[in-house]
C-alpha positions as CSV (number, residue, x, y, z in Angstrom):
1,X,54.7,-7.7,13.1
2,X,51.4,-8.1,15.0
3,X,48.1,-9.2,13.0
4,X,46.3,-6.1,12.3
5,X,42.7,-8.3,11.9
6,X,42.6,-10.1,15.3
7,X,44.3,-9.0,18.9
8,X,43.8,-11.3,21.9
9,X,42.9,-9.7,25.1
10,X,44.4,-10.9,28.8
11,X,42.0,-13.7,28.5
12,X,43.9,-16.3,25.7
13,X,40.4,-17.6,25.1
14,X,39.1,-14.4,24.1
15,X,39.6,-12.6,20.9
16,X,38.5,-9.4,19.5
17,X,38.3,-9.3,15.4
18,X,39.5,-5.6,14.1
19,X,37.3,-4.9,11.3
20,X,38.4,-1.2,10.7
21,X,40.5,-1.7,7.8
22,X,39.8,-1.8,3.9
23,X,38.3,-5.1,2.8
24,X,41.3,-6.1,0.9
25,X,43.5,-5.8,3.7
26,X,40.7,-7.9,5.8
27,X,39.5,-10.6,3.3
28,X,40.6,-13.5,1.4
29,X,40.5,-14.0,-2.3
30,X,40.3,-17.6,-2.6
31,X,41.3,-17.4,-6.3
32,X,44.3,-15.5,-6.0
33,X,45.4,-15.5,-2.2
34,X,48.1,-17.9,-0.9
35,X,46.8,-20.2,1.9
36,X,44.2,-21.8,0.1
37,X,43.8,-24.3,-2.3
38,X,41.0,-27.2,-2.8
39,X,41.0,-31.1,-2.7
40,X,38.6,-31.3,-5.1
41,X,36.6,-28.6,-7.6
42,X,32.9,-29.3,-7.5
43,X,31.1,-30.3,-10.4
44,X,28.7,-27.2,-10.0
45,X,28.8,-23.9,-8.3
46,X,25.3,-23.5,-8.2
47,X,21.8,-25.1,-9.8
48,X,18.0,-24.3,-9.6
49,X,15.7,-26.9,-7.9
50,X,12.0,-27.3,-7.3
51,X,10.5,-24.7,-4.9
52,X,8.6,-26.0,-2.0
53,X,5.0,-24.0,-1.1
54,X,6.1,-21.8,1.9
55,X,3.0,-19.2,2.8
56,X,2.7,-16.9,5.5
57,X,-1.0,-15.9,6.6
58,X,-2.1,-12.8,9.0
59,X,-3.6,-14.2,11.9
60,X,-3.7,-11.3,15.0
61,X,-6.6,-10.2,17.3
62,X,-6.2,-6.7,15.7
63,X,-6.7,-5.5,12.3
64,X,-4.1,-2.5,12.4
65,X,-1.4,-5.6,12.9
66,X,-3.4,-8.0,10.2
67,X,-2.7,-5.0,7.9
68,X,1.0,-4.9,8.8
69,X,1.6,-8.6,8.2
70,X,-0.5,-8.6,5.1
71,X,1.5,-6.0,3.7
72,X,4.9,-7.3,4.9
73,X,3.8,-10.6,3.2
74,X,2.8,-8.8,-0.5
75,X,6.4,-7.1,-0.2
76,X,8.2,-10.3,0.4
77,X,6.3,-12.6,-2.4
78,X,7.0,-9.1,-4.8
79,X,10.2,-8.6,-4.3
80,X,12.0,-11.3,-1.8
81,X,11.0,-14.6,-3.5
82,X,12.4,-17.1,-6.6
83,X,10.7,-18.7,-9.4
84,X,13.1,-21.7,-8.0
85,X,15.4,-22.5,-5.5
86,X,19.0,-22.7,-5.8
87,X,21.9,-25.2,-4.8
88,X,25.0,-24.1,-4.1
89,X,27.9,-26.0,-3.8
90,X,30.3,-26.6,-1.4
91,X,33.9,-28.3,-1.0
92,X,36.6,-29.6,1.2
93,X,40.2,-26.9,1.2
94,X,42.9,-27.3,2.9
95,X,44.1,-23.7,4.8
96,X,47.5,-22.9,5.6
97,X,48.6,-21.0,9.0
98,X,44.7,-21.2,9.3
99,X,43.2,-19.3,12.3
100,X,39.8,-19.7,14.2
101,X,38.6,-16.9,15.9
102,X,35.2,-16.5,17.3
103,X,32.6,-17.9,14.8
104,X,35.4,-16.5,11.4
105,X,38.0,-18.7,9.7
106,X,41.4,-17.0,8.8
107,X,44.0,-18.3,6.4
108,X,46.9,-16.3,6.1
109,X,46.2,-13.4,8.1
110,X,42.9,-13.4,6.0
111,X,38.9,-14.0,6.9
112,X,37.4,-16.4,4.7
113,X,33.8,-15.2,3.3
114,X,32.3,-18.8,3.0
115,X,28.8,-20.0,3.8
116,X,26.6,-18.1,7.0
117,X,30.0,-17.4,8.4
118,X,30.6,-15.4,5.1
119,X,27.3,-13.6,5.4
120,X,27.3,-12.5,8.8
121,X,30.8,-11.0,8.4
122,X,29.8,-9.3,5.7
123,X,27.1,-7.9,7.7
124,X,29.6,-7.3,10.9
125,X,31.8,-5.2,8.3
126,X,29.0,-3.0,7.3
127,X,27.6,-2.5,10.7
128,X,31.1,-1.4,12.4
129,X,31.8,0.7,9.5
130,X,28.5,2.4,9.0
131,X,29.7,6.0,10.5
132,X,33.1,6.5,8.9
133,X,34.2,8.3,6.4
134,X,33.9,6.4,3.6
135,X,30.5,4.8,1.8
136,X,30.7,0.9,3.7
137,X,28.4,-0.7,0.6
138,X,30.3,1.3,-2.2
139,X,33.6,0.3,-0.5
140,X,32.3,-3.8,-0.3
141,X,30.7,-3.6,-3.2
142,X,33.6,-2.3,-5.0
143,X,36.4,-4.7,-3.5
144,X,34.0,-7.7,-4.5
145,X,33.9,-6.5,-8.1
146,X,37.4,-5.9,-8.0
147,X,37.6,-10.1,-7.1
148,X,35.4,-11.0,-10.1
149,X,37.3,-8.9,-12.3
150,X,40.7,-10.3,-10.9
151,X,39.1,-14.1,-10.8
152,X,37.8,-13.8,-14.1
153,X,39.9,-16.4,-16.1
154,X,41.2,-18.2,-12.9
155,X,40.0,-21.7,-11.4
156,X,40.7,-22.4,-7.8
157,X,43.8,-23.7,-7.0
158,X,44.0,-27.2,-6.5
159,X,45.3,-28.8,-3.5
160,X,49.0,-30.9,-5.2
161,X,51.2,-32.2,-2.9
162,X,50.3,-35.0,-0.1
163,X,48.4,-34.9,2.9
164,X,50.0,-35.8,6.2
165,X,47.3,-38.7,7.5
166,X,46.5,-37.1,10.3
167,X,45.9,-33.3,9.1
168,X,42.8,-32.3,11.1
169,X,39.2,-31.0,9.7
170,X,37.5,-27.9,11.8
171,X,34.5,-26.4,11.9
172,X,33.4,-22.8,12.2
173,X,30.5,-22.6,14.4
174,X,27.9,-20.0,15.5
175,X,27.8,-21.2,18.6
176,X,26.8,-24.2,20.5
177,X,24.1,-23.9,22.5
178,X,21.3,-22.8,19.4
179,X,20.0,-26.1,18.0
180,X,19.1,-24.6,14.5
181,X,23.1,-23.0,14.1
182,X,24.7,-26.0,14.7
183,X,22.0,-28.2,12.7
184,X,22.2,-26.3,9.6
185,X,25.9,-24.9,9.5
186,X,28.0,-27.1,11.7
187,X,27.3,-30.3,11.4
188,X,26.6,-30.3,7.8
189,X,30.1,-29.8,6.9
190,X,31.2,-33.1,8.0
191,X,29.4,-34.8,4.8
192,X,32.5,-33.1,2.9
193,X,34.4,-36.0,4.5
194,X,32.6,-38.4,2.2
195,X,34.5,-40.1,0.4
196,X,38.4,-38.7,1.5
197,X,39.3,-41.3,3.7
198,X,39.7,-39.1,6.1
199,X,41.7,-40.4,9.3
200,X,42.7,-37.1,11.2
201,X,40.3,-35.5,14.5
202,X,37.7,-33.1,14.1
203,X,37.6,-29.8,15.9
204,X,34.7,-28.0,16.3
205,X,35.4,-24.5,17.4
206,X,32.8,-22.0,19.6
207,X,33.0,-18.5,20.8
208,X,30.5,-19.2,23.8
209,X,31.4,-19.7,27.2
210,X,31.9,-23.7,28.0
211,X,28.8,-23.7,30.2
212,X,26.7,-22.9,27.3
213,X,27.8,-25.3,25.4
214,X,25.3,-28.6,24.9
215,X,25.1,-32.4,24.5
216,X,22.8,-32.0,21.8
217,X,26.1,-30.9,19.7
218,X,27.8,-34.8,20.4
219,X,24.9,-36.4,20.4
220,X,24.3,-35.6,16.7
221,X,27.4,-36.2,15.2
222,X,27.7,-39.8,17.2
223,X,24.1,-40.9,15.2
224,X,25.0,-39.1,12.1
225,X,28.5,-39.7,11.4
226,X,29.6,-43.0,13.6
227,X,32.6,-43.6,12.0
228,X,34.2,-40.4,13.8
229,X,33.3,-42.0,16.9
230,X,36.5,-41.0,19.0
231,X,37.7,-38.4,16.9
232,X,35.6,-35.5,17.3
233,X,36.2,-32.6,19.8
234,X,34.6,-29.4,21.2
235,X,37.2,-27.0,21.9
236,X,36.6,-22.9,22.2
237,X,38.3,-20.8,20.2
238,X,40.8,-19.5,19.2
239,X,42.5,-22.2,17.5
240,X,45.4,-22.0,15.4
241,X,47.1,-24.4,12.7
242,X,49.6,-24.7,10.3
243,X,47.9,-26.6,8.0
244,X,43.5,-28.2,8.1
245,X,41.4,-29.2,6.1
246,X,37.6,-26.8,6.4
247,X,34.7,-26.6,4.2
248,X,34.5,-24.1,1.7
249,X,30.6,-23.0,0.7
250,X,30.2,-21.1,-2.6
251,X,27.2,-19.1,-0.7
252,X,28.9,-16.6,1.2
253,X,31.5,-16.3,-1.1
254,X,29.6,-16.2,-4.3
255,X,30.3,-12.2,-4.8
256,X,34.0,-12.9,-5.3
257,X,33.3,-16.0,-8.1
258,X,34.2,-15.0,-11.7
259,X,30.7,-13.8,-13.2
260,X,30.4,-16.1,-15.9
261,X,30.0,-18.7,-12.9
262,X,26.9,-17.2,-11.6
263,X,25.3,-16.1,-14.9
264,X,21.3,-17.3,-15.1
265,X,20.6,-16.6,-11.4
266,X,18.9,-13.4,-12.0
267,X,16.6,-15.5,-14.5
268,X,15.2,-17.1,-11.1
269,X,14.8,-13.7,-9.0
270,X,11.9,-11.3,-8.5
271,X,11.3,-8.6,-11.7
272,X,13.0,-6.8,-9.2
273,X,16.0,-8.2,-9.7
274,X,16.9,-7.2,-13.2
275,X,20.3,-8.6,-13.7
276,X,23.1,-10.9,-12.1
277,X,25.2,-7.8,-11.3
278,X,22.3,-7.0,-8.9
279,X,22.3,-10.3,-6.9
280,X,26.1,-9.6,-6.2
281,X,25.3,-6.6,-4.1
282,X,26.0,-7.0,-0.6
283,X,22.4,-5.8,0.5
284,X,21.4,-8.5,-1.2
285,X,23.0,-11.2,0.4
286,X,20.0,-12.1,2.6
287,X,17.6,-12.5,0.0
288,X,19.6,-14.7,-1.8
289,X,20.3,-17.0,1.1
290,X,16.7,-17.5,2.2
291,X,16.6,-18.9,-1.4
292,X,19.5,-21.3,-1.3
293,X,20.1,-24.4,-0.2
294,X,23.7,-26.0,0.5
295,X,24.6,-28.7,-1.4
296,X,25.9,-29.6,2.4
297,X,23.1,-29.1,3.7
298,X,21.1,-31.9,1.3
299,X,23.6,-34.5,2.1
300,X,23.2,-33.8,6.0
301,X,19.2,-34.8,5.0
302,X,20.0,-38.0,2.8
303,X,22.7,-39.4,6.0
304,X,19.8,-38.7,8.7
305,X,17.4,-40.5,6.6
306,X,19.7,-43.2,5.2
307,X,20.1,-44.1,9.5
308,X,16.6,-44.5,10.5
309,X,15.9,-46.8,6.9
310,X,14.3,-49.9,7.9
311,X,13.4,-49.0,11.5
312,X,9.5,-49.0,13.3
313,X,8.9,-46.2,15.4
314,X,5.2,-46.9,16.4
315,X,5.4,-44.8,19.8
316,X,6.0,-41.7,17.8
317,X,3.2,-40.0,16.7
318,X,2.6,-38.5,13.1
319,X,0.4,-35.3,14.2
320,X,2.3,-33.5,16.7
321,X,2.9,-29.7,18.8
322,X,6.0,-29.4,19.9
323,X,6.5,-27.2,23.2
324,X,9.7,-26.7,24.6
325,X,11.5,-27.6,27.4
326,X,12.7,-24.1,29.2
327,X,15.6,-25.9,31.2
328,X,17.7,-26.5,28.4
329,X,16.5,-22.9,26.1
330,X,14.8,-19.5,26.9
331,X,11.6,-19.9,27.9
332,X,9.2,-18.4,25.5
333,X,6.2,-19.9,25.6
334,X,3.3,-18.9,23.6
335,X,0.2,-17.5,25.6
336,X,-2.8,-19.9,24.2
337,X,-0.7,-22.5,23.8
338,X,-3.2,-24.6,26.3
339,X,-5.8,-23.6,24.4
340,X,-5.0,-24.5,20.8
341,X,-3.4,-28.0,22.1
342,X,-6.6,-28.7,23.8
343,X,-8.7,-28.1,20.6
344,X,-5.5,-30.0,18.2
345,X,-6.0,-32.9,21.1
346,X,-9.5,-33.8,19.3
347,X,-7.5,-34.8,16.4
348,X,-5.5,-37.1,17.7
349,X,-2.4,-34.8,18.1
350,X,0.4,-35.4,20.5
351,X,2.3,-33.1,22.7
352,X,6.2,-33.5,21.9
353,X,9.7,-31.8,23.0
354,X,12.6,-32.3,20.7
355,X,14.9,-32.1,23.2
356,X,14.0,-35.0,25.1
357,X,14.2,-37.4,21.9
358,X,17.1,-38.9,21.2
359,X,17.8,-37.3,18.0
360,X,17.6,-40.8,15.8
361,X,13.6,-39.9,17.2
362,X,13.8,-36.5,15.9
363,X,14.4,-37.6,12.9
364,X,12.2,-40.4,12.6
365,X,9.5,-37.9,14.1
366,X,9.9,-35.8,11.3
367,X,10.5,-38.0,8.7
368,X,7.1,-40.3,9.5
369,X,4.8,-36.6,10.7
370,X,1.6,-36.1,9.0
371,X,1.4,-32.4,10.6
372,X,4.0,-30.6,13.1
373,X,2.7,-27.6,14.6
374,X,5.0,-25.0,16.9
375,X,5.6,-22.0,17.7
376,X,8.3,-20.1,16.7
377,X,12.0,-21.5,17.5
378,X,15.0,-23.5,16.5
379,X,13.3,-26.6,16.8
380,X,12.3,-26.0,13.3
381,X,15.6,-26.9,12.2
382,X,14.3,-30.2,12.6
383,X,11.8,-29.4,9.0
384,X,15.5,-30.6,6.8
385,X,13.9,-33.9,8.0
386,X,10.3,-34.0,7.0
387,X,8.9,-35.9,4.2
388,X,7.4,-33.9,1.5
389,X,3.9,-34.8,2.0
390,X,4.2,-33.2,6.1
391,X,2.9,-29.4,6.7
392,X,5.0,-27.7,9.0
393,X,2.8,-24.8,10.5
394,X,4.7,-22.6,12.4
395,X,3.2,-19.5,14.7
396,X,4.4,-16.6,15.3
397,X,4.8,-12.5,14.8
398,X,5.3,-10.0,12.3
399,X,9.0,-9.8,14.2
400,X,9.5,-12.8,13.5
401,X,7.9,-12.3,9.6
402,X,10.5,-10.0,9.3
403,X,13.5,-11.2,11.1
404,X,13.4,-14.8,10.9
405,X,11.0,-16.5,8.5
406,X,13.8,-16.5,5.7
407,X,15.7,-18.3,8.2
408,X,13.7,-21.6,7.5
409,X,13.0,-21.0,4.0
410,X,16.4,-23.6,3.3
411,X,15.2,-26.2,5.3
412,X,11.3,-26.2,4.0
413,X,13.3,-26.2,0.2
414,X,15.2,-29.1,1.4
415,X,12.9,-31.5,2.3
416,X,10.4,-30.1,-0.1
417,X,7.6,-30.0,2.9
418,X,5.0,-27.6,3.0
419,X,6.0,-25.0,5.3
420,X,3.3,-22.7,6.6
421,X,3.4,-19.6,8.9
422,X,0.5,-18.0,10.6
423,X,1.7,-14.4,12.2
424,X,-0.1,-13.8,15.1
425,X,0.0,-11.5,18.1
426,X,3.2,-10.2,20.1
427,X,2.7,-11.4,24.4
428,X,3.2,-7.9,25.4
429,X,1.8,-5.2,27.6
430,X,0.7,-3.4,24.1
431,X,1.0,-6.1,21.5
432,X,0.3,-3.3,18.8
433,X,3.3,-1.7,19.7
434,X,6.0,-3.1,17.5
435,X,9.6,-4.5,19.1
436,X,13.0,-3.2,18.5
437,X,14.8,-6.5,17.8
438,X,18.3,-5.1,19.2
439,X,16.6,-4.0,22.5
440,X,14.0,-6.8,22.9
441,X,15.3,-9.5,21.2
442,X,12.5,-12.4,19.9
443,X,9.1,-11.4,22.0
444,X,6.9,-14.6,22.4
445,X,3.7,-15.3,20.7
446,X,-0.1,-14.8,21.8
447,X,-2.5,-16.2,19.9
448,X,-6.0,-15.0,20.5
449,X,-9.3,-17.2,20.3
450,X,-10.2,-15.9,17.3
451,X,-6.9,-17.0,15.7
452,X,-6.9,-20.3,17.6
453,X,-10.3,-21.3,15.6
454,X,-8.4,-19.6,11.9
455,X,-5.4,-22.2,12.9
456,X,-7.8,-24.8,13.7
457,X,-10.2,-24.3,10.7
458,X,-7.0,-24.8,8.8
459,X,-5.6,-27.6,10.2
460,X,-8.3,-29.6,9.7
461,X,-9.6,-28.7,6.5
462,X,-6.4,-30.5,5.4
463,X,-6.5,-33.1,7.2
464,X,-10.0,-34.4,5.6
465,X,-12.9,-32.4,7.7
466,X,-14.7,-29.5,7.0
467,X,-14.8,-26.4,9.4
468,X,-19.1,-25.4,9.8
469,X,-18.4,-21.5,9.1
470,X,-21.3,-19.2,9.3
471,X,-19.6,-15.9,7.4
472,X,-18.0,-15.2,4.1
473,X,-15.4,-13.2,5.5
474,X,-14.3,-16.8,7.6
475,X,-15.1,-18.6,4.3
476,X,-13.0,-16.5,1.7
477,X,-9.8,-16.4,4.3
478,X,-9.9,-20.0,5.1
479,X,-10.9,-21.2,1.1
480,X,-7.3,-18.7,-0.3
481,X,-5.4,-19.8,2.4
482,X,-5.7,-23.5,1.7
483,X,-5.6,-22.6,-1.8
484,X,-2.1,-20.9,-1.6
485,X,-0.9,-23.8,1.0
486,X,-1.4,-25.9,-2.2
487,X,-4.6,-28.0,-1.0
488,X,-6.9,-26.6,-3.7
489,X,-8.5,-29.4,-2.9
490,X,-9.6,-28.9,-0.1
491,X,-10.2,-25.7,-0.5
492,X,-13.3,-27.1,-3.0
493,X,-14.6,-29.2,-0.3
494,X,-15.1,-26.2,1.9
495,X,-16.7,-24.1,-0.8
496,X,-18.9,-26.8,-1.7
497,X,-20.6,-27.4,1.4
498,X,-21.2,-24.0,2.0
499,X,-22.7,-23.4,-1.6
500,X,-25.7,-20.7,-0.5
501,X,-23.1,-18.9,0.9
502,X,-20.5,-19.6,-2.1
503,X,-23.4,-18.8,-4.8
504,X,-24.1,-15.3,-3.3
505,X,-21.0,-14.1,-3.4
506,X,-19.2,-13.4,-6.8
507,X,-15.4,-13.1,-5.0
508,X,-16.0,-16.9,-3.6
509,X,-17.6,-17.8,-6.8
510,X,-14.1,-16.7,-8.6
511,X,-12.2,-18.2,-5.8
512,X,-13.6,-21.8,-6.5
513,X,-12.6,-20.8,-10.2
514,X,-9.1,-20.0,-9.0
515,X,-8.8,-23.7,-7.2
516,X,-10.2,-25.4,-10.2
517,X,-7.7,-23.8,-12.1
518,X,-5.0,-25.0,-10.2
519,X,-6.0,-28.5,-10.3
520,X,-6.3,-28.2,-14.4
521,X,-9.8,-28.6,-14.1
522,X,-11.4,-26.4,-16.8
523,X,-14.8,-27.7,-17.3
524,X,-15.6,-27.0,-13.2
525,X,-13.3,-24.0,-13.3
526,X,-16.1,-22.8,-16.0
527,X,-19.2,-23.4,-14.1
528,X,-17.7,-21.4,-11.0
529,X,-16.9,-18.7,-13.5
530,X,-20.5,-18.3,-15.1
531,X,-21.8,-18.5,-11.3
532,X,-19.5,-15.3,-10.6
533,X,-20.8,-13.9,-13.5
534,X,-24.9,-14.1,-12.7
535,X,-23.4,-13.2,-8.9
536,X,-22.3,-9.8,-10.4
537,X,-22.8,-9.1,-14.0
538,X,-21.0,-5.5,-14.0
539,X,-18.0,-7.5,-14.0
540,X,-16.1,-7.9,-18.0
541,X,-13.5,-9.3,-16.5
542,X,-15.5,-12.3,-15.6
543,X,-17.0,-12.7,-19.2
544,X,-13.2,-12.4,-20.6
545,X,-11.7,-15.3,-18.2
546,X,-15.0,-17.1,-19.0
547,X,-14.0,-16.9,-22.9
548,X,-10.3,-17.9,-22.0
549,X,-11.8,-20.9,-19.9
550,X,-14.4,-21.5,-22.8
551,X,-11.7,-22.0,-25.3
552,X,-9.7,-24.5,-22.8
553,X,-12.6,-26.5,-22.7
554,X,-13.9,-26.2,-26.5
555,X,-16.9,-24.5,-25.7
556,X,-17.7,-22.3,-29.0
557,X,-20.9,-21.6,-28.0
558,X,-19.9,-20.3,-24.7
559,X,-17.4,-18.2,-26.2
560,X,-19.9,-16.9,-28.6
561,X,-22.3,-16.3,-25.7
562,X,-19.5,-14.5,-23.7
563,X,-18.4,-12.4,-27.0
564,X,-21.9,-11.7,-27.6
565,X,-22.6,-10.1,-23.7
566,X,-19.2,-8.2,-23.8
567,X,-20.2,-6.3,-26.8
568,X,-24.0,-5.3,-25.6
569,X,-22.8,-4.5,-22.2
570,X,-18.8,-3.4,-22.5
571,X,-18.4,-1.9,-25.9
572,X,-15.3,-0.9,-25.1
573,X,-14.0,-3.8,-23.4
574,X,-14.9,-5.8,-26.5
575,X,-13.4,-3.6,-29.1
576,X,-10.2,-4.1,-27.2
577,X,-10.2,-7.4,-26.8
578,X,-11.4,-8.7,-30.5
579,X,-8.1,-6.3,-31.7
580,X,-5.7,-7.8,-29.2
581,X,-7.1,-11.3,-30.0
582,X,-7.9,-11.9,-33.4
583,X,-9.3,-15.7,-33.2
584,X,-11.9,-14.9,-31.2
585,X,-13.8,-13.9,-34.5
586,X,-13.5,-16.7,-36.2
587,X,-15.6,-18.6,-33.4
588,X,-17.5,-15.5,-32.8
């Protein structure tokens, strides 16, 4: 009997993947399923670590789009962003009468839901299905709770029986011709081969044409995993076997894991997440991913650092834009790109294109970089190898705000960079006129010479000067945005030397506050605040983060002071706070 899930056309090289049936006619239960099993059960499924500072700023010629961005943005830190990030795990299993078709695994006539092979299948099945009969995210939604429920009290089963030597290991990929697929899902699977004593090939299967296909692919698994060297093909699918080894990432998967195995995540998530159950809805599967980080993924980043370990690279430079080189990618170059370089150029920054570097350069680029700044694209893949203490700045457009920036989120979390986005202008006839992604794809950037001097003013400010700006509006917008990029810092040095213009203004007077603040600096963060207040005294709220400030810093007098000037001028205010807080009277 034929497979329903995949038929080949008259082209053997071709497939087409049927996804008009019920999911559990399509989709593999790992837990219960025959066809897989694993070599080894990790030690985690999943684990919070530190959060990196990624910030996206509104940076177009026109203030209709600055208010689009700036909303966009409030939505996503409301409602899109973790307290932390999250690991997930990820291990080697062996599939039997496995199947590669297109960019999908199959074992046993079933599609595995594993990593951003998992996702975007997921996402396939709802978009193919949307106009039948039947409710698409109910239906999902339902089957994967069904799997929990039927998972509950199972573990995966483990691999028993030997290994043939030679059994190969294959790779799922997106394609090959897009640097940041093959970077961050590919090739990371081969660090599950740590350790096995693996002696078999390695196939990695693409849907694309072979024409598409590019070098880049070999040339990073020769300088990343050496000891392969001979044993590593490119071959298009489909591909079947009887029996290979593949990687099996518990992101993807993770609505099909037994609840108790995910319990705590929700504890991470926005307020408006209010319980695991939520996270396991389907609609939610991007928002968790732009918050995870494969455990793959981190090894990829320790082996790419581990090989340029004791080596100089004095001819690369550590401040850096990268263009790109439109012979081997689409060319999108961003209109005022001269312009921008030619100001960065005063600060000894370097022009660079990732794809004529050898990619041990790349990495040692990244790895050694003060600042990289770009425009949007793939080559910021190439942030899994930045040191911590790099800023990535990244330009681009409320399209790609909305339809990419989550993309790199990973990556920034990985290396623990700082990972900054400015969201300028589309290069279009109307640039006010928003794309339709399907239609128009990515639309290149334009950044105007107003937003060139907002990048600029930024990138120096962190890099030691200080910008001469002549309004507040310039002052305020530069001061919060280096004070959300985590430079409060700097942020200080800016307000200070422009202190008329700080001390006449009581929302720069609470700004300063805010940055002391954040560097746990009380005593300064309560001179700014008693400056705010003489800026504007109709303000209580001032007074009442002056007596919280006061108390930090053991001032009873202040707090007496502050007491004393919200009961003469905010009789209300005071009678509500003295009840809420009842040791104010005792210093009062």
């Amino acid at each position: 009997m034929p497979n329903p899930i995949w038929q080949k056309d008259v082209d053997p090289l071709r497939n087409k993947i049927e996804l008009k049936f019920p999911p559990d006619a399509l989709f593999m239960n790992p837990w219960v399923d025959p066809g897989f099993s694993v070599l080894a059960r990790p030690e985690f499924v999943w684990r919070p670590m530190p959060r990196t500072i990624i910030e996206g700023f509104p940076a177009s010629a026109h203030e209709e789009m600055n208010r689009k961005i700036t909303s966009f943005l409030g939505v996503v830190k409301k409602q899109k962003v973790f307290r932390k990030a999250l690991e997930f795990s990820a291990v080697p299993a062996v599939l039997e009468k496995a199947s590669f078709r297109k960019s999908y695994v199959m074992a046993s006539d079933r599609l595995l839901l594993s990593g951003a092979a998992g996702t975007r299948l997921i996402n396939r099945y709802r978009w193919e299905n949307e106009d039948t009969e039947f409710d698409v995210d109910m239906t999902l939604d339902a089957y994967l709770a069904n799997c929990r429920e039927q998972n509950r009290s199972r573990q995966l089963p483990l691999h028993s029986g030997g290994l043939s030597p030679d059994i190969p290991f294959a790779v799922e990929c997106r394609n090959t011709f897009n640097f940041y697929h093959f970077l961050t899902e590919a090739l990371p699977q081969l660090t599950l081969l740590d350790g096995l004593d693996f002696r078999g090939n390695i196939y990695f299967h693409f849907p694309n044409a072979e024409e598409k296909h590019r070098p880049f692919t070999e040339a990073f698994v020769e300088t990343l995993f050496p000891e392969f060297a001979g044993r590593v093909f490119f071959e298009r699918a489909p591909k079947d076997y009887e029996r290979v080894i593949t990687a099996y990432d518990f992101l993807g998967g993770h609505a099909q894991l037994p609840e108790a195995m995910l319990e705590g995540i929700a504890s991470f998530a926005p307020a408006t997440v209010q319980q695991e159950e939520d996270i396991l809805h389907t609609r939610f599967n991007a928002n968790l991913a732009m918050n995870s980080v494969s455990t793959m993924l981190l090894k990829l980043r320790s082996r790419a650092l581990a090989a340029i370990e004791g080596q100089e690279f004095p001819h690369l430079p550590k401040r850096f834009f990268v263009g790109r080189d439109s012979r081997q990618s689409r060319d999108r170059h961003m209109a005022g790109e001269d312009q921008l370089f030619e100001h960065l150029s005063l600060f000894d920054f370097e022009y660079v294109v990732f794809e004529n570097l050898h990619p041990i350069e790349q990495i040692a680029l990244m790895a050694n970089a003060e600042m990289m700044i770009s425009y949007h694209g793939a080559g910021f893949a190439n942030m899994l190898f930045a040191n911590p203490q790099a800023h990535v700045i990244e330009i681009g457009t409320l399209q790609t705000a909305q339809f990419r920036w989550g993309d790199f989120w990973p990556l920034a979390n990985a290396a623990q960079c700082r990972y900054i986005s400015f969201f300028a202008d589309f290069n279009s006839e109307d640039p006010l006129i928003e794309p339709h992604f399907a239609k128009d794809s990515i639309v290149p950037v334009a950044i105007s010479e107003p937003a060139v001097a907002q990048i600029m003013a930024f990138v120096v400010s962190v890099l030691g000067h200080v910008p001469e700006l002549n309004s507040v509006n310039a002052l305020g917008r530069l001061s919060r945005e280096l004070l959300q990029a985590g430079s409060a810092d700097r942020a200080v040095a800016v307000l200070e030397r422009h202190g008329p213009l700080v001390t006449e203004d009581v929302e720069l007077c609470l700004l300063k506050a805010d940055c002391h603040k954040d560097l746990d600096e009380p005593k300064s963060e309560l001179v700014a605040l008693d400056k705010a207040f003489k800026a504007d005294p109709s303000r209580w709220q001032t007074l009442v983060r002056i007596i919280w400030c006061a108390n930090r810093c053991e001032r009873p007098q202040v707090i007496r002071w502050a007491v004393s000037r919200l009961r003469s001028d905010f009789p209300e205010r005071h009678a509500a706070f003295v009840k809420n807080h009842e040791w104010v009277r005792y210093i009062a």
